[in-house]
N, C-alpha and C positions, 0 to 999 in steps of 0.2 A: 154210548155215554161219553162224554167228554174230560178231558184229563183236562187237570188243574196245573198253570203251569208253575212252572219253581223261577222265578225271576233271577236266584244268584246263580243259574247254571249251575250244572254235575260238577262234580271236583273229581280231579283225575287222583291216581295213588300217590306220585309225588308231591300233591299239595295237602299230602294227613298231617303230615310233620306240622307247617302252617295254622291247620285249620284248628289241631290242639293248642296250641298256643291262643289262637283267636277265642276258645271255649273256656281256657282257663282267667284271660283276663276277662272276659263277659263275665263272669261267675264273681271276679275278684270287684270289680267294680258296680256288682249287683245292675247290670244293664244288658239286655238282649242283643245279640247277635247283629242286626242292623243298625242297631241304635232306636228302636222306634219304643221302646218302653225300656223304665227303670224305676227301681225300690226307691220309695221315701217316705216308708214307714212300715216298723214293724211290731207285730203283738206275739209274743209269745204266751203260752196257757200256763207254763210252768208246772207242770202236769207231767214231765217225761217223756219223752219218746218213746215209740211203743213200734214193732214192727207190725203186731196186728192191726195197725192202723185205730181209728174213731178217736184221734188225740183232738184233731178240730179237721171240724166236718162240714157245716154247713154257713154259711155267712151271707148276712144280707146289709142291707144300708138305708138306712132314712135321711135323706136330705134334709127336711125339715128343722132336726135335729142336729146333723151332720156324726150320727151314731152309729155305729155297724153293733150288731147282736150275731154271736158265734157260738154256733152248738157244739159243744164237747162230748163226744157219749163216753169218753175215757171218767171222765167227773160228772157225768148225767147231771150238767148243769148249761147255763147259758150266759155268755158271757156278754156283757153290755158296754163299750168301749168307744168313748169319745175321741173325734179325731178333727175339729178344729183346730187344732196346733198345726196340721199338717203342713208344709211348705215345701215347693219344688226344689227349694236349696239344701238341703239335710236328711238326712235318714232317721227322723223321730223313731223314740224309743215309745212306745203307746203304751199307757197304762190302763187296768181296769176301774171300773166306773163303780159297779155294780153286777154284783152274782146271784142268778136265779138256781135254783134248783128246786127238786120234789118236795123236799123236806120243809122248804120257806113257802108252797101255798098249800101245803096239806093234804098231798095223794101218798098215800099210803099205801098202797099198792101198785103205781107202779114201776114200770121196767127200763124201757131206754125213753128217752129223750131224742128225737130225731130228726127233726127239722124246724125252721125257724122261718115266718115270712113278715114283711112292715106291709101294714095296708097302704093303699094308694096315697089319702090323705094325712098317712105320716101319726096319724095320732094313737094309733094301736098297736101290737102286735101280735102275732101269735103262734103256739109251737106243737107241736104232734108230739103224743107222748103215746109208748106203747104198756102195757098191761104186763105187768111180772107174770102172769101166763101166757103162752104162746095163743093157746085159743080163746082167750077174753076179748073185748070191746078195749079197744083205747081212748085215748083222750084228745079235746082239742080244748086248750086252755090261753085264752085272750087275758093282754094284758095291756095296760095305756104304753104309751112310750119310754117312760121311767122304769116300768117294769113290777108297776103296781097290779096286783090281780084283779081282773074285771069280771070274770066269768069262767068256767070250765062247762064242758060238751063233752057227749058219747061219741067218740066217734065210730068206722069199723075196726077188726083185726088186723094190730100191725100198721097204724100208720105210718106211714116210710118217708113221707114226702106231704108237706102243707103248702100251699099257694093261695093268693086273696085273685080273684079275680080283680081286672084296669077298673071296673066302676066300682068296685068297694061289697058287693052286696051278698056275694056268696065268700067263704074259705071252702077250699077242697082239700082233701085229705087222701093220696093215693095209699089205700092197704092192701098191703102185700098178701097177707092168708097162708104162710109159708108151712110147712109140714114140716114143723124142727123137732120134734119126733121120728120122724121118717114115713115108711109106709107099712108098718105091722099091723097085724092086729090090733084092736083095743087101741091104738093111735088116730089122730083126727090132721086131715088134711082141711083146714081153713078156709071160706069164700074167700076169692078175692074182692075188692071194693072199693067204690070209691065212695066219700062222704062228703055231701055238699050241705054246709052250716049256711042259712041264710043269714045274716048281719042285724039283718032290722027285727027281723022276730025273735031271733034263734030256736027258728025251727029248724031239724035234719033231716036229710034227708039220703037213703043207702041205697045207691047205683049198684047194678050189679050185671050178673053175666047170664042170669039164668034162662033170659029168653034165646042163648043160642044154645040150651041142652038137649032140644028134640036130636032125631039121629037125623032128622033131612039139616036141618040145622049145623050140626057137627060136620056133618059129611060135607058138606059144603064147605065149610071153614077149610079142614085137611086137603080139601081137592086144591084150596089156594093156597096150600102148604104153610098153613098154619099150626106151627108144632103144639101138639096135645098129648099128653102122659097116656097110652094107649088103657082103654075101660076104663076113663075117667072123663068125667064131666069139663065141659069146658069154665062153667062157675067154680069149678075146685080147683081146676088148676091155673087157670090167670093168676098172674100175679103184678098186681098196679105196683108201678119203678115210679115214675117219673111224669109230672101233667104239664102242659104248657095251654092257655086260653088267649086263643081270637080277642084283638084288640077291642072289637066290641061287645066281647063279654058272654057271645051266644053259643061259644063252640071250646070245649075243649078236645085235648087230643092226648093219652095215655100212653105210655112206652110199656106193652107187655114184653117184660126181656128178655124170658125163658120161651114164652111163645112166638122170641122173632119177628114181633106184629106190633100194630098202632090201633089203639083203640077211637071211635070218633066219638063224643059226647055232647048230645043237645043239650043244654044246660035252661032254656024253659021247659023242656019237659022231662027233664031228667033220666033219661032214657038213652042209653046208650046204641046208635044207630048204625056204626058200622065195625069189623074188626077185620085190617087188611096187614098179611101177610108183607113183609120187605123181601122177601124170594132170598135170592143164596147168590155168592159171591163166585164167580168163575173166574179160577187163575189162570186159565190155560191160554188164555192169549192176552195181548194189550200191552194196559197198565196196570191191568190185574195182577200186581207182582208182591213175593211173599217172601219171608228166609225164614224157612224152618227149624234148620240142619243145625243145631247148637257146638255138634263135636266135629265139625270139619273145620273149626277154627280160623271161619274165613267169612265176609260179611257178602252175601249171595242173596240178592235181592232177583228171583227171577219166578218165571212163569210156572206153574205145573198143571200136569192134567189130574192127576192122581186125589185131587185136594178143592173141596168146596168150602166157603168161607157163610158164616150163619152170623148174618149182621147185630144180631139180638141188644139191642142197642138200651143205654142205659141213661144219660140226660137227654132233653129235649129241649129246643127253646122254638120260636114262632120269629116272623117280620111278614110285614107288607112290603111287595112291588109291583107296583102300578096297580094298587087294587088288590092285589089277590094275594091269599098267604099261601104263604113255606113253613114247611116245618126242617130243621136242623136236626141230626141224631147223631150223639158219640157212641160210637156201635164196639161199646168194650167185651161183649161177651159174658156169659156167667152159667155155670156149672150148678147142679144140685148136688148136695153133701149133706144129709139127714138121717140121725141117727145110724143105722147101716146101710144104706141107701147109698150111692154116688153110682154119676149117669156120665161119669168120664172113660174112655177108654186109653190108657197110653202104652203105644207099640213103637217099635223100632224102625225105623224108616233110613233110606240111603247107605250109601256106601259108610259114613260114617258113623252106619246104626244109631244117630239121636234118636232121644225120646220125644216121640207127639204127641199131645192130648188131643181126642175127638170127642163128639157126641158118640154115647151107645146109642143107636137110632135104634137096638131090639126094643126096645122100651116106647118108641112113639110112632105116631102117626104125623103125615104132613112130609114126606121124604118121598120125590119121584123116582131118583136114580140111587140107586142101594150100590152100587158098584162104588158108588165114592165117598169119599171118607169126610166128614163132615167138621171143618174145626169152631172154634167157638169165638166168636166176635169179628167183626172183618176191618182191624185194626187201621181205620178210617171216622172221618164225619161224612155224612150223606146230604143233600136237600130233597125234601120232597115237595110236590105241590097238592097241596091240602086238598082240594077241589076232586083231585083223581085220582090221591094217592099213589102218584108215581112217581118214583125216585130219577129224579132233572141233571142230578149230577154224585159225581162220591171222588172223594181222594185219593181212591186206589189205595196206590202203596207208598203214596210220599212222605208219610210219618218215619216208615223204615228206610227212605229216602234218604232225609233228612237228615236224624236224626245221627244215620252212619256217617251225612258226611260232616256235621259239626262237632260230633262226641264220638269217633270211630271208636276210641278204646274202651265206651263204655255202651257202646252199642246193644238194644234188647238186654240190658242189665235189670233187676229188680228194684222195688224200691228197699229191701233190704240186705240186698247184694250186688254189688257194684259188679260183679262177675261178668266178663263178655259172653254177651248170647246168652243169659241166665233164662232169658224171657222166649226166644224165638219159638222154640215149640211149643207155647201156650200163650195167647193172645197178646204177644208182642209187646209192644208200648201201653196197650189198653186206652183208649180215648172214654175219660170217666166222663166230666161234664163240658155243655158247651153253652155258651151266653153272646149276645150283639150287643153291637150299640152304634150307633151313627158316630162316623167324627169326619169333618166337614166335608159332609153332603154325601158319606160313602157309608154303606154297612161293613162293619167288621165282625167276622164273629172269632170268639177265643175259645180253644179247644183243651182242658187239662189233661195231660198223659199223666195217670197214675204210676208207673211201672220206672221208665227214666226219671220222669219227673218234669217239670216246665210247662209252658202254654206256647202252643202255634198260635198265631195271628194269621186271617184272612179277608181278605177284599170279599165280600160276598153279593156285591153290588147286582151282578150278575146271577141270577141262580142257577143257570147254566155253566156257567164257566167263572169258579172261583181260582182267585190268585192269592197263592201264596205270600205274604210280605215277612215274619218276623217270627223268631221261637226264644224264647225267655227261658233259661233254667237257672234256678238261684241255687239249685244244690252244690254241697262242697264233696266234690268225689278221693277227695282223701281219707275219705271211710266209707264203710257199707251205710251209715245212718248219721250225715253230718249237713249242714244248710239246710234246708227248707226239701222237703224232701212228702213228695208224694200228695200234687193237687186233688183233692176230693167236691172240693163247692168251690164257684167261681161267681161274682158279682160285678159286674158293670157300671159305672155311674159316667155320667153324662159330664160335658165340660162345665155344662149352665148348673148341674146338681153339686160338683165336684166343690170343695171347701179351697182349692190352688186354682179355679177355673179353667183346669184343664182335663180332658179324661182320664180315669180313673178304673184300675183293675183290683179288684179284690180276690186274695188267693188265699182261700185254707189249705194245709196240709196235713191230710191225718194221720200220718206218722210222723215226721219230726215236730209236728201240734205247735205250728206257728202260722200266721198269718202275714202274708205279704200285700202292703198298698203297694201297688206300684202305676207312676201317672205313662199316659202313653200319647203319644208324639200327636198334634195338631191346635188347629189354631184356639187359645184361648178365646175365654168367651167375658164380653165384655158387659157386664149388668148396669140394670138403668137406675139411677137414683136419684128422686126431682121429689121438689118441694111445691108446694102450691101456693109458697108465695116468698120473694125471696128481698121483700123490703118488708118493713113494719112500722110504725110510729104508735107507741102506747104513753099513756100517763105513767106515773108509780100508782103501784095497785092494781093496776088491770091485766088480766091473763088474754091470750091469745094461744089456741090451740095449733098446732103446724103439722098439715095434714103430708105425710110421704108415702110417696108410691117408688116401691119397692118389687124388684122381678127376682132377689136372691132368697137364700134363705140363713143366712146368716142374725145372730142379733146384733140389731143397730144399738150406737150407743148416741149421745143427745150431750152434748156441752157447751158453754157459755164460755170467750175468752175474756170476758171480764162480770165476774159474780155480783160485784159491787153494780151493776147496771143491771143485770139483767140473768135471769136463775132461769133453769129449764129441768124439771121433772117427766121423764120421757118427751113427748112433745108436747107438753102443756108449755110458755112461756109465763115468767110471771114479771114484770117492772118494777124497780127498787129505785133506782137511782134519776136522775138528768142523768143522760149520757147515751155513748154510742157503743153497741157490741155484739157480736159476731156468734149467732148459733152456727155451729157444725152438726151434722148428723152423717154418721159414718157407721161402713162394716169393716172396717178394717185395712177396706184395700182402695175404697173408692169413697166420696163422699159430697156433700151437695151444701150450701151454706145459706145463709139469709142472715141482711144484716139489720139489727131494731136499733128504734130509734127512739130513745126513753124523754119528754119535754116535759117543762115546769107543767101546772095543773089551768093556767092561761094560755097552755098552747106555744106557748115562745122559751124557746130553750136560751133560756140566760143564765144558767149555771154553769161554769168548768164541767168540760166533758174528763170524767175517771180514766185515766191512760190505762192500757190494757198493757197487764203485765201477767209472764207465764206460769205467777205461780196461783193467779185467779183462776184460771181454766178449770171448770168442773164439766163433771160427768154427769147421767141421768146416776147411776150406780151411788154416786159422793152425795153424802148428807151435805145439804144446805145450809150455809151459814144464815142466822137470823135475820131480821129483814133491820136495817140501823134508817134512823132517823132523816126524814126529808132535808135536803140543806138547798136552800133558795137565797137567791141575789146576791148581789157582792159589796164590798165595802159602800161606795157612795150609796146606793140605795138604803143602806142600812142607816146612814148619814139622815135621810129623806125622811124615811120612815120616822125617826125620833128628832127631826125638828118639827112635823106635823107633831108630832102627839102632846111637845111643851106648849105650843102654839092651841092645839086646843084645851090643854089645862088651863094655859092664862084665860083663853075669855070664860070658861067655866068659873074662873074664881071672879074674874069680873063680873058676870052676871049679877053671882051672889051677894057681892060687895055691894052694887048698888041697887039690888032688891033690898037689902037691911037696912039702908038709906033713905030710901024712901017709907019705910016704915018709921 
């Protein structure tokens, strides 16, 4: 497998002194380490910080709109938060829009709130809600993009994770089925599941595991070291993390986390077609490199034999190259702890006797080599290739690389303790979730470390051979729980989506429960905006519609720089005056004009043209002044007109005069 290279080179020990300094003013100027991303806007939930985390959770974005909606499970509400103000030049302060919660559409029963996704077309949304009982049916409940209620759905146990399918037609809904009772008697361990809501009918439909419970079936699974809770069904104990869907809609692909494995999903037939095993991490040679040793008080990023690493990976995302997809995994690890239940073992290890947490493998199956001790997460992103499910590439150990050499003092600290090495002997930095996005003509994907905190950036172009470019931490390490502290959901927007026209990262943190915009380095994108016709000549009184094609999604606005000529109601135009005047139609940043051309009702403009002055300019937004009275020709004419009209009263009275005359 191929190592990822680190572009800024190793730092040697002489240059920590340096390297803090470079970490403190990153942090202080809210800008990443190379410079390729920075903050310029922030939401806070005002909700408190919470060290157990769910302060804000999950975040998505609608272009359309230009809205981001953020799940708070701390307020089991959903936050709806406009960010049109945005600009590359300032750190906007973001305020709330609009708050959903249980209580405003009338679930009554339930429990958390936990994810949040925008369909394709921008015009819906929708969120996973789970059942104030562990073993109840939850919910999936769509709403327009305002955040008005369209519909609520069954969905399974524990939705964890909601996602729309790219062509709009199904939401899936990964449920966990978690055993938060534990495993006693009289207690219920949960299918796990996934629910696919079709759109156009809202019919459901419950995906599930249970054509792999035959024993050939099972047995087959564990031979591919696919971890299973030993005398238990592999339906029971799956437990759906995280979904990502094939750009064309036909295939999904499930992060089981506890089981170490990737679920595949035919999504015409709803049948779940394959579940493959991510194998185990060997440290014992390479770049398979690890630092356990919390109490040797010294940062030892190196090999072992003694120690295998169980990738059990927790977000997911997908990309095409050249045709064929990759699947992405932040492989954070995760432990069982229910009721009296916990499948962690931690022992003393090394000379400086720290403590490791492992897997208790007495408890499962799917484990070749028993001699070695198995830890939890393999504190990395991985690529797979969908097609074979084989892992192309993984990051080793550059997170603990890294991360020692930009923030040594704060190195494997927690996200609620700033403590050095708090983290090393249990899954390190933790890599929670990971998202892509193209910026000019490369894939990047961004990796959140829950545990220090911040996002990695990578070149993923390659899916072989990814390169390291940039790591972002916005926390303020002059407390255990200060700046932005602990990424949980990450969202992506694109330069041509982006409200500043350039790319765009979205960070929840659900402990210190605030939200980071932050844009990130590459070529702005420049949008089209034409009119289909950019002269006019109308009477007064005549309308002309002004047809604009438009590639953003911003609203346009529609103004006249002289009202007195010439009024425009969105793109309706309507003629008032003789005169010459200048429609704009604009988004704000870019705009396209057409100038009309108002003539007497003869076709010949012989009235004074209304000089345009700044304070006629109207908006489509600005009530319309009234429409004032035509004024045609000028003095001499006026002159014409009334000495024709004495000229024909005289022969009129002549007529008369000698019509009575002759009588």
């Amino acid at each position: 497998m191929k190592k990822t290279k680190i572009l800024t080179g190793l730092l040697t020990l002489s240059m920590i002194s340096s390297t803090t300094m470079t970490a403190l003013n990153a942090q202080d100027n809210r800008t990443s380490f190379n410079n390729t991303m920075h903050e310029i806007a922030n939401y806070n939930t005002n909700a408190g910080a919470d060290g157990d985390g769910g302060v804000a959770e999950i975040v998505k974005y609608n272009k359309y709109n230009q809205t981001m909606y953020l799940v708070s499970g701390k307020t089991q509400s959903v936050h709806i938060v406009n960010l049109n103000n945005v600009n590359s030049n300032s750190n906007t302060t973001l305020e709330t829009t609009k708050t959903v919660t249980l209580e405003s559409i009338g679930i009554n029963d339930g429990g958390d709130i936990t994810s949040v996704d925008v369909s394709p077309d921008g015009k819906e949304i929708a969120i996973a809600i789970q059942h104030k009982d562990y073993d109840k049916n939850g919910y999936i409940a769509r709403f327009d993009a305002n955040g008005q209620l369209i519909s609520i759905h069954e969905a399974g146990i524990q939705p964890d994770m909601i996602t729309y399918s790219p062509d709009g037609s199904l939401i899936l809904t990964a449920n966990e089925g978690e055993p938060r009772q534990g495993y006693e008697d009289g207690t219920v361990d949960p299918k796990g599941s996934i629910t696919a809501l079709d759109t156009n009918t809202n019919q459901s439909y419950d995906i599930d595991f249970t054509a792999f419970d035959s024993a050939e079936s099972r047995a087959a699974l564990v031979a591919d070291n696919v971890i299973i809770k030993k005398d238990t069904a592999p339906s029971v104990d799956f437990e759906p993390e995280y979904i990502t869907i094939s750009n064309d809609s036909l295939t999904a692909y499930v992060t089981l986390q506890e089981a170490n494995s990737i679920a595949t999903i035919d999504l015409t037939t709803k049948q779940v077609t394959r579940v493959d095993s991510l194998g185990f991490k060997d440290y014992s040679s390479g770049d398979n490199k690890v630092d356990l040793y919390k109490k040797d008080d010294a940062i030892n990023i190196t090999n072992t034999d003694e120690f295998l690493g169980i990738y059990m990976p927790d977000g997911i995302s997908s990309y095409e190259v050249d045709g064929k997809t990759y699947l992405l995994t932040a492989n954070e690890g995760d432990s069982r702890e229910w009721g009296d239940y916990i499948n962690e073992v931690e022992e003393k290890y090394g000379e400086s006797k720290s403590k490791i947490v492992t897997l208790n493998t007495d408890d499962y199956d799917g484990f070749d080599d028993l001699s070695k001790k198995y830890l939890f997460g393999g504190r990395s992103f991985s690529i797979i290739d969908a097609s074979t499910m084989t892992m192309v590439s993984d990051s080793n150990g550059e997170f603990e690389e890294i991360t020692a050499k930009l923030l040594p003092e704060y190195f494997n600290c927690s996200n609620d303790d700033i403590s050095f090495e708090d983290r090393s002997g249990k899954k390190g930095p933790e890599p929670e979730d990971i998202k892509t996005m193209i910026i000019d003509g490369k894939v990047m994907a961004f990796i959140g470390l829950e545990r220090i905190g911040g996002v990695m950036m990578y070149d993923v172009s390659d899916p072989t051979n990814p390169t390291y470019v940039d790591y972002l931490n916005l926390r303020d390490f002059s407390d255990d729980i200060s700046g932005s502290v602990s990424p949980e959901g990450l969202c992506t927007v694109s330069a041509k989506d982006s409200p500043t026209n350039k790319p765009m990262l979205i960070i929840a943190n659900e402990v210190s429960g605030d939200v980071n915009v932050v844009e990130v380095a590459g070529e702005t994108y420049q949008h089209s905006l034409t009119l289909d016709k950019t002269e006019i000549a109308l009477k007064p009184g005549e309308n002309q519609t002004l047809n604009v094609t438009y590639d953003g999604y911003k609203t346009l606005t529609f103004s006249s720089d002289n009202n007195n000529v010439v009024s425009i109601n969105n793109n309706v135009i309507t003629a008032i005056n003789p005169g010459v005047a200048t429609i704009t139609v604009s988004d704000g940043q870019i705009q396209a004009t057409c100038k009309v051309t108002v003539t007497n009702p003869d076709n010949s403009q012989t009235g004074t043209q209304t000089p345009s002055t700044p304070d006629q300019n109207v908006s489509s937004q600005e009530k319309q002044p009234a429409n004032t009275a035509v004024k045609t020709g000028d003095e001499s004419n006026l002159g014409l007109y009334t000495a024709v009209s004495f000229l024909a009263i005289g022969l009129i009275i002549e007529l008369v005069r000698r019509r009575q005359k002759s009588h």
